[in-house]
C-alpha positions in Angstrom: 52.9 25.2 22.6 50.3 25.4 19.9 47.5 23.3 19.6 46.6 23.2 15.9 43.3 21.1 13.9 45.0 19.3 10.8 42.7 19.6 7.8 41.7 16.3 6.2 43.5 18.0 2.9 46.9 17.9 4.8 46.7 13.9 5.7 45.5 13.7 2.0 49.1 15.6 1.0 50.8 13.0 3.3 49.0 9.9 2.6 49.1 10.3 -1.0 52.4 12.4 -1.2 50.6 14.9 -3.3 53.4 17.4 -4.7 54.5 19.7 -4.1 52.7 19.9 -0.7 53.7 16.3 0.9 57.2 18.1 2.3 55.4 20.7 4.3 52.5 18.9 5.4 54.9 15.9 6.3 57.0 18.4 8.6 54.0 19.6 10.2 52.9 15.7 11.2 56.6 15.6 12.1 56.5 18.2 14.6 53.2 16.8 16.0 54.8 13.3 16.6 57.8 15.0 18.5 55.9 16.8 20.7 56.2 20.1 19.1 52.5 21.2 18.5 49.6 19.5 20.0 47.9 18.0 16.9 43.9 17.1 16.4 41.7 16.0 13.4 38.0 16.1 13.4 36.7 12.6 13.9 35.1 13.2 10.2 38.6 13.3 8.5 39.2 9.6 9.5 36.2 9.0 7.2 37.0 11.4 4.5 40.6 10.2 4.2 39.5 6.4 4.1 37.1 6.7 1.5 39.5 8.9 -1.0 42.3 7.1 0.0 40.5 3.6 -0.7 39.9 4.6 -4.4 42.5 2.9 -6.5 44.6 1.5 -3.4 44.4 -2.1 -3.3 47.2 -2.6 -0.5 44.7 -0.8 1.6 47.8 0.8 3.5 45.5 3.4 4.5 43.9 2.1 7.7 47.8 1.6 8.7 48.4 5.6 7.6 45.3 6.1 10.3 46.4 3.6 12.8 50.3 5.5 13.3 49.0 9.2 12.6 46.4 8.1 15.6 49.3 7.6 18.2 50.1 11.3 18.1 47.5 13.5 16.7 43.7 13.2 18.8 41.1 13.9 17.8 38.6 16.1 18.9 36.0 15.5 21.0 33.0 16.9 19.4 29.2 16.8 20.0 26.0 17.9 19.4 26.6 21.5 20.4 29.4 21.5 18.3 27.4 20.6 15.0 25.0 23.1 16.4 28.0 25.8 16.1 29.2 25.1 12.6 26.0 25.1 11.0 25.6 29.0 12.9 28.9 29.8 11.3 27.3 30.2 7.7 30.8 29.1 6.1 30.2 28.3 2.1 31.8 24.4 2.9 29.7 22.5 5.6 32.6 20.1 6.0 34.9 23.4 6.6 32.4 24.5 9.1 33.0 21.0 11.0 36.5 21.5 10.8 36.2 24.8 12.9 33.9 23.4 15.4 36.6 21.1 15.6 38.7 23.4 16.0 36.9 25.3 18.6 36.3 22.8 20.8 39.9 21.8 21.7 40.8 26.0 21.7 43.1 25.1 18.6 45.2 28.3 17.7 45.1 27.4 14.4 43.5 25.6 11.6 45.9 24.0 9.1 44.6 23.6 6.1 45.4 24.5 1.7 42.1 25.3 1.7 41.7 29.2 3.2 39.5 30.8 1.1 37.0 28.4 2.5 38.1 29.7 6.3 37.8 33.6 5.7 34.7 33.5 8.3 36.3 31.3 11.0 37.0 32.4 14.2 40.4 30.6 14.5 43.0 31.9 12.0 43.4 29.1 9.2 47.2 29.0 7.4 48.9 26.2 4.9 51.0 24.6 6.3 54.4 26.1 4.8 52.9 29.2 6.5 52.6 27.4 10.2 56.4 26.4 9.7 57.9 29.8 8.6 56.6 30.7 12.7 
């Protein structure tokens, strides 16, 4: 079974069913809720996801978005080391480099992200994720 790190730009697809990417990214949530993948965010895309999310979005249906995705994807447990490893990585993104030392720490197989360009120096292949559902 793989263990993949889910990109805050993946919840963003879901959570704000940003086309055309909400289908794939939704399937890839999907497969992490029935046990298909093990699934993990970095503990900073709870953040990140709140605050863009909370622009514009009176209902405030966000927290609830984080309170269900949390019953089936982790997160990651990171610490100091692990901030210590993504600022070695000398990726153009800082927040990218978090993601990877997110990554790392739970052995993820891969990163999914839209965002790859920004993953060329990472040590754990990064795909979208239409690619992560065609295997």
């Amino acid at each position: 079974m793989n263990t993949i790190l889910i990109d805050t730009d993946i919840l963003l697809d879901v959570g704000l069913g940003r086309e055309p990417f909400v289908e794939s990214s939704s399937t890839v949530l999907e497969y992490a809720e029935n046990g298909q993948v093990k699934a993990f965010i970095a503990w900073h895309s709870i953040a990140n996801f709140y605050y863009i999310t909370e622009k514009g979005n009176p209902n405030k249906t966000n927290i609830g978005f984080i309170q269900d995705l949390l019953q089936f994807v982790k997160i990651s447990p990171t610490k100091t080391q692990d901030a210590l490893f993504a600022i070695s990585l000398g990726l153009p993104d800082f927040e990218d480099a978090l993601q990877v030392a997110a990554a790392n720490a739970i052995n993820a197989s891969y990163i999914l992200t839209r965002n790859i360009k920004h993953y060329k120096k990472s040590p754990i292949p990064a795909m979208t994720p239409a690619e992560f559902i065609q295997i």
